[in-house]
GUTORVO-34930 format. One record per atom (N, C-alpha, C): atom name; x negated, y, z negated. Coordinates in Angstrom, 1 decimal. Layout:
// GUTORVO-34930
<name->CA	x->X	y->Y	z->Z>
...
***
This chain:
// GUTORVO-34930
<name->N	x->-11.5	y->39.9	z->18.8>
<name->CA	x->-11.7	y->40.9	z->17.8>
<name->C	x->-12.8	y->41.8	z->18.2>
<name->N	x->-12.8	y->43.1	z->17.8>
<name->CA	x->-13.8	y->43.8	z->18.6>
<name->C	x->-14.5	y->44.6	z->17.2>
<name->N	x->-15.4	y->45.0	z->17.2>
<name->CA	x->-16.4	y->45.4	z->16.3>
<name->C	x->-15.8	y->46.2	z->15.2>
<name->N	x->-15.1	y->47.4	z->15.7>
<name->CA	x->-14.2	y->48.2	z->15.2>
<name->C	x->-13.2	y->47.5	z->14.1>
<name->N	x->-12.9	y->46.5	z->14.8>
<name->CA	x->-11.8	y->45.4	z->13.4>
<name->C	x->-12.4	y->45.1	z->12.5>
<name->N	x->-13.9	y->44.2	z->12.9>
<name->CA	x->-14.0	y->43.7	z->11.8>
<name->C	x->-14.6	y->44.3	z->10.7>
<name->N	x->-15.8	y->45.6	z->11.2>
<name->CA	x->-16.0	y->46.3	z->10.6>
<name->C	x->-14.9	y->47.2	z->9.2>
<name->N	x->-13.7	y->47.5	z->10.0>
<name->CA	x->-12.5	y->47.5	z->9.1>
<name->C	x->-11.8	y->47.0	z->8.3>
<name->N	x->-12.1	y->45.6	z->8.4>
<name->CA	x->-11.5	y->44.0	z->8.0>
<name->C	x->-13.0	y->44.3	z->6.5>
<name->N	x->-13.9	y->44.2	z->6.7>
<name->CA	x->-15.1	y->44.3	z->6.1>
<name->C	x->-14.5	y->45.1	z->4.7>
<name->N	x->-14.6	y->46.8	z->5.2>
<name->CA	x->-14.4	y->47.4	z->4.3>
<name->C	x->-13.2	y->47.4	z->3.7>
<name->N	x->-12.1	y->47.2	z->3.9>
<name->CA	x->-10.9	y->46.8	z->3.3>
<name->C	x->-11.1	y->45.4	z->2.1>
<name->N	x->-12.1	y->44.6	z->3.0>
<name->CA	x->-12.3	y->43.1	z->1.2>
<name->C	x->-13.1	y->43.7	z->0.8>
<name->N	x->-14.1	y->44.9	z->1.0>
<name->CA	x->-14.8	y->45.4	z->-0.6>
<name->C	x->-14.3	y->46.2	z->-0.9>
<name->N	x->-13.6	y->47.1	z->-0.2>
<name->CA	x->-12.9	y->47.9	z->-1.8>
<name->C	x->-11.4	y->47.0	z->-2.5>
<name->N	x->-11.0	y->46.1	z->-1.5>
<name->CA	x->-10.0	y->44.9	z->-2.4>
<name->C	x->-10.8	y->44.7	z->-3.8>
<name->N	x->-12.2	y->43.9	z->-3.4>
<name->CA	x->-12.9	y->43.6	z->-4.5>
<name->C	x->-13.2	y->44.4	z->-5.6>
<name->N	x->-13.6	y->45.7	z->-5.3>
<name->CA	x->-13.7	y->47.2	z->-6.1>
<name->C	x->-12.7	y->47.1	z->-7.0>
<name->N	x->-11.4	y->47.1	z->-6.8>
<name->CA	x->-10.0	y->47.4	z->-7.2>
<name->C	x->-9.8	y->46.3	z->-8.3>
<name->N	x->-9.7	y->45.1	z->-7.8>
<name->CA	x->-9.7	y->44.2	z->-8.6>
<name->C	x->-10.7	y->43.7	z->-9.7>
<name->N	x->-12.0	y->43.8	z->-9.2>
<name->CA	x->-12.9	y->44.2	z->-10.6>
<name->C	x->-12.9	y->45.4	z->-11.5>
<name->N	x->-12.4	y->46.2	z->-10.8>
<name->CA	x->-12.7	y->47.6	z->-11.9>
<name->C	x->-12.0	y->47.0	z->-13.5>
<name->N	x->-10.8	y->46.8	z->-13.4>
<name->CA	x->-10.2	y->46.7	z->-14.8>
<name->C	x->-11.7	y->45.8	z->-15.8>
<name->N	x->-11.7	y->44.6	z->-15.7>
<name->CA	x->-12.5	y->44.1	z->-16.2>
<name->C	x->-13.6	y->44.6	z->-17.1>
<name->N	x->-14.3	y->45.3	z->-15.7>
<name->CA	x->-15.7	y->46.0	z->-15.7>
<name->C	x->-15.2	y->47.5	z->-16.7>
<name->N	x->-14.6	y->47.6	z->-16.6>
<name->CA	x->-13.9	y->49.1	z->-17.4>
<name->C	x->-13.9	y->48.8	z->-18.8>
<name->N	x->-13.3	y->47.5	z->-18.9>
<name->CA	x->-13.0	y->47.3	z->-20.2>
<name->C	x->-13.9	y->46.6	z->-20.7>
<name->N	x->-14.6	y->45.8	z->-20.6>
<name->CA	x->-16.1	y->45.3	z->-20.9>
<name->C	x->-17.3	y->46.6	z->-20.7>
<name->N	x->-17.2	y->47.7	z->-20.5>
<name->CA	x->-18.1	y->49.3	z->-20.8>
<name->C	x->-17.5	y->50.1	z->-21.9>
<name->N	x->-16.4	y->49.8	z->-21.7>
<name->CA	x->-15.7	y->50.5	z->-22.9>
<name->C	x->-16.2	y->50.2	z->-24.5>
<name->N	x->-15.7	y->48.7	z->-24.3>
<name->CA	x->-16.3	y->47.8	z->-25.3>
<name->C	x->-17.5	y->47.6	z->-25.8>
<name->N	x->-18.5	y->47.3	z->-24.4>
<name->CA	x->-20.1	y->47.9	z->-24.8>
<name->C	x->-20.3	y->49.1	z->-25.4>
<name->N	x->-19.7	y->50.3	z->-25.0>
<name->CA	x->-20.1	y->51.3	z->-25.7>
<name->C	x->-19.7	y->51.4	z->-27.1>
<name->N	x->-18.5	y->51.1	z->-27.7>
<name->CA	x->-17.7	y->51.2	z->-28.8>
<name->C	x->-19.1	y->50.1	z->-29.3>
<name->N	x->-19.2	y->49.0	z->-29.4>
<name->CA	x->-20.3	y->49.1	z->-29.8>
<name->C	x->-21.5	y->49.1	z->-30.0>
<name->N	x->-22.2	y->49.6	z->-29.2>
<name->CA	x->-23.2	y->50.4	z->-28.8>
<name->C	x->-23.8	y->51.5	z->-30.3>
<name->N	x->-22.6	y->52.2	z->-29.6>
<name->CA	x->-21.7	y->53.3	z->-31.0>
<name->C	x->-22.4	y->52.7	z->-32.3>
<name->N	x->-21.4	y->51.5	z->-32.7>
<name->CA	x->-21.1	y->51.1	z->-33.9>
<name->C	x->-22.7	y->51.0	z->-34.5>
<name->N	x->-23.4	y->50.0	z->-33.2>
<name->CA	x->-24.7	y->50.0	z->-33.9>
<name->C	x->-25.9	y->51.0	z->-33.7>
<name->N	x->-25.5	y->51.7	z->-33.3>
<name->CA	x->-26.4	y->53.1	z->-33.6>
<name->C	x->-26.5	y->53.5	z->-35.1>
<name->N	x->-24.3	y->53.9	z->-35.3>
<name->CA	x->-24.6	y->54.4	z->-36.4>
<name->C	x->-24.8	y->53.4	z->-38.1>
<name->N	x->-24.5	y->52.5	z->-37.9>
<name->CA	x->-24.9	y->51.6	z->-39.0>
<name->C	x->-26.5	y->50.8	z->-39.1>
<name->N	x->-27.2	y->51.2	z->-37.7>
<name->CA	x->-28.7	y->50.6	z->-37.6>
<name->C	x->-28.5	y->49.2	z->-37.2>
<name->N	x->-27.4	y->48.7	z->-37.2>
<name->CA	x->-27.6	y->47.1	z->-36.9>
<name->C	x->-28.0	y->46.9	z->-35.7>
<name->N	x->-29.1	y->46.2	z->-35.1>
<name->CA	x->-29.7	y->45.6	z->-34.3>
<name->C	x->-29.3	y->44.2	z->-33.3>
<name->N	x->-28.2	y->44.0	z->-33.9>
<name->CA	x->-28.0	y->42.2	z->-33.3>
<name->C	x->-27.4	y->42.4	z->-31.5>
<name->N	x->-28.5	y->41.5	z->-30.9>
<name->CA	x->-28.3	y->41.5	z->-29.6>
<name->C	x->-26.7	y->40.9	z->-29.3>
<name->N	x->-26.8	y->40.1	z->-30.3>
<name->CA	x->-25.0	y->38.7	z->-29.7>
<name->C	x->-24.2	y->39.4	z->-30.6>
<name->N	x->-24.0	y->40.5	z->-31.0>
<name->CA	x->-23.1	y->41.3	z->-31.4>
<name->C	x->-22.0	y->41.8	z->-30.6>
<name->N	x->-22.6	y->41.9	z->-29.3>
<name->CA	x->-21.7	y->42.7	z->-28.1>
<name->C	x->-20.6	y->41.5	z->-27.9>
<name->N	x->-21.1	y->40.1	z->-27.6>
<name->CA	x->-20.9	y->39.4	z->-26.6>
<name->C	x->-19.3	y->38.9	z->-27.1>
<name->N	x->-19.1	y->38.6	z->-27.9>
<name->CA	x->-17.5	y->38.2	z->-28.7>
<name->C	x->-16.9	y->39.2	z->-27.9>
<name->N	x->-16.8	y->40.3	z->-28.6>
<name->CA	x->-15.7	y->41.5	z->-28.4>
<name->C	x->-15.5	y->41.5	z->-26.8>
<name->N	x->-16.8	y->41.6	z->-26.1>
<name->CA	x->-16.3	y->41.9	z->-24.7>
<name->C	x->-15.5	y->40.6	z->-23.7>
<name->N	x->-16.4	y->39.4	z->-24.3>
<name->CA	x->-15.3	y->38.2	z->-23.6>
<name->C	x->-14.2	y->38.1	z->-24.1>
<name->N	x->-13.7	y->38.9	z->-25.7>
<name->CA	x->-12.2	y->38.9	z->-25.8>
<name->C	x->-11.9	y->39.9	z->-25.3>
<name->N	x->-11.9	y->41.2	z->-24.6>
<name->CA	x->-11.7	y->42.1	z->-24.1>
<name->C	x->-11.7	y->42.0	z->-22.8>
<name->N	x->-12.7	y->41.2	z->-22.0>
<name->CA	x->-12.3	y->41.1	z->-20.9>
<name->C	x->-10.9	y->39.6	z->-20.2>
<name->N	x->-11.3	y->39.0	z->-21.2>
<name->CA	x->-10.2	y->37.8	z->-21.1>
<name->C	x->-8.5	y->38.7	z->-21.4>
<name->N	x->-8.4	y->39.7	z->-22.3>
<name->CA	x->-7.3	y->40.4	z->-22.4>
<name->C	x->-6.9	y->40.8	z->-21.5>
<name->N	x->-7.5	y->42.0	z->-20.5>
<name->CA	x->-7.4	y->43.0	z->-19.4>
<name->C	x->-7.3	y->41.8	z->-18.3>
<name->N	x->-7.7	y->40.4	z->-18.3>
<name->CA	x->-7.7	y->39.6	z->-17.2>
<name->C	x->-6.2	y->39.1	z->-16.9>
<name->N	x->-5.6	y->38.8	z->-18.7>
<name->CA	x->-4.3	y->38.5	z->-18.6>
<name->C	x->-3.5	y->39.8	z->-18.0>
<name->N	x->-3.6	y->40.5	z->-18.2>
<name->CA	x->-2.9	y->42.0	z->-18.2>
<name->C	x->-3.2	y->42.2	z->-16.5>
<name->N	x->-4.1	y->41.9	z->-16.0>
<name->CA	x->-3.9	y->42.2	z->-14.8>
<name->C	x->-4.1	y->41.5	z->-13.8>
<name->N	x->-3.5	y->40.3	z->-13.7>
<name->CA	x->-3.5	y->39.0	z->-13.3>
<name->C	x->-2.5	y->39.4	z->-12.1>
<name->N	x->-1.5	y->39.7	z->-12.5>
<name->CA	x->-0.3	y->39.9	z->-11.3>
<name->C	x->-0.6	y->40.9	z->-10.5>
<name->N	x->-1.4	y->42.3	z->-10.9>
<name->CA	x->-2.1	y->42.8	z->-10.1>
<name->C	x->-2.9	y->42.3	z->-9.2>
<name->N	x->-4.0	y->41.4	z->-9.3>
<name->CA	x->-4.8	y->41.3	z->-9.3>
<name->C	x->-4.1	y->39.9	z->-7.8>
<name->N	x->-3.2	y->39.0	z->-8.4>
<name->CA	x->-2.6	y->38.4	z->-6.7>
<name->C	x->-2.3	y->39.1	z->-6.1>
<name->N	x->-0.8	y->39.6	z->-6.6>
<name->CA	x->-0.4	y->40.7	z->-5.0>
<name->C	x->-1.1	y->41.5	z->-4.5>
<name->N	x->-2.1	y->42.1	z->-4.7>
<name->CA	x->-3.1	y->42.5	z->-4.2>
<name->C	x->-3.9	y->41.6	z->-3.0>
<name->N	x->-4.5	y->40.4	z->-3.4>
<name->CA	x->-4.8	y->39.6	z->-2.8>
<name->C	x->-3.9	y->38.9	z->-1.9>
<name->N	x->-2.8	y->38.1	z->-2.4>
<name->CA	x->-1.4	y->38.2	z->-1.5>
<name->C	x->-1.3	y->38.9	z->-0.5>
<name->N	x->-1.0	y->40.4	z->-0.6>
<name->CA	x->-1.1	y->40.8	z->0.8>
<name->C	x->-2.5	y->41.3	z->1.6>
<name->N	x->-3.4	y->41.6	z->0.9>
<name->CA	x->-4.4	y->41.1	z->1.5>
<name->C	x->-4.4	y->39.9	z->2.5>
<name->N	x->-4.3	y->38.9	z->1.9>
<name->CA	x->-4.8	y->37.2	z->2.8>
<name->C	x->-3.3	y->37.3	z->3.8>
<name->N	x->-2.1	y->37.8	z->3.6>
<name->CA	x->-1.0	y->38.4	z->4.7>
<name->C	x->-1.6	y->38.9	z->6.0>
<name->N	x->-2.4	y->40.0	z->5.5>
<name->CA	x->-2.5	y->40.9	z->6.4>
<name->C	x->-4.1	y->39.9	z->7.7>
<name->N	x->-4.5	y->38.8	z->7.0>
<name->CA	x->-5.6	y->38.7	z->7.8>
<name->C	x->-4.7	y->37.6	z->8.2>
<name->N	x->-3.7	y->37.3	z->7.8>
<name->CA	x->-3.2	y->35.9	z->8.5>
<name->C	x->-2.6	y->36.2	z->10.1>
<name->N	x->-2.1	y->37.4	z->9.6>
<name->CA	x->-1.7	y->38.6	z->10.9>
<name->C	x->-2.2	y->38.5	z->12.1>
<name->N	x->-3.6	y->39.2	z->11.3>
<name->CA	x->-4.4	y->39.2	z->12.2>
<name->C	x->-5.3	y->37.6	z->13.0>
<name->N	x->-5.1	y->37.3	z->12.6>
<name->CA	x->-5.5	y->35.6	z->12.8>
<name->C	x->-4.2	y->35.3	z->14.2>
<name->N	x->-3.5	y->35.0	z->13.5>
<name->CA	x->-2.0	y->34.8	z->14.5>
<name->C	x->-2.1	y->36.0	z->16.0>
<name->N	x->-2.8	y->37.0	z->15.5>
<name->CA	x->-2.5	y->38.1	z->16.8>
<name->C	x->-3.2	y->37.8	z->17.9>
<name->N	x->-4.6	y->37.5	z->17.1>
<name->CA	x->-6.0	y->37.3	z->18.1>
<name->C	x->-6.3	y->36.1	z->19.0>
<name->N	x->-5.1	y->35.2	z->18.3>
<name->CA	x->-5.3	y->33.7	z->19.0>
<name->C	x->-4.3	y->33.7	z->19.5>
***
């Protein structure tokens, strides 16, 4: 393998990673915000207020993008197996 690969190999599993965290991370900011929001405008103050809504919100988007979230990875770990098989 020469520098150039792996370097390429590199950036290819972090934006894999990017891709596959965004949903999550999206929907757990969303959520923060919405209530964020909420307690702006009613004054409520509770820190563990957030924390329900976002672990049921991110546990939702987790189901929802689950099959994304293999085949993605599927051909990812394909494509290094490839490469594995080429170099040896």
């Amino acid at each position: 393998m020469n520098d150039a690969l792996v370097l390429d190999v590199a950036r290819e599993g972090l934006w894999i990673l990017i891709l596959i965290s965004a949903p999550m991370m999206i929907a757990g900011l969303v959520v923060g915000l919405v209530i964020a929001l909420f307690q702006a405008l009613t004054q409520i103050q509770e820190m563990t207020l957030v924390f329900v809504p976002k672990i049921i919100a991110i546990f939702f988007v987790l189901m929802l993008a689950l099959p994304f979230m293999g085949a993605t990875l599927g051909q990812y770990m394909q494509r290094m197996a490839q490469l594995i098989v080429a170099s040896g």
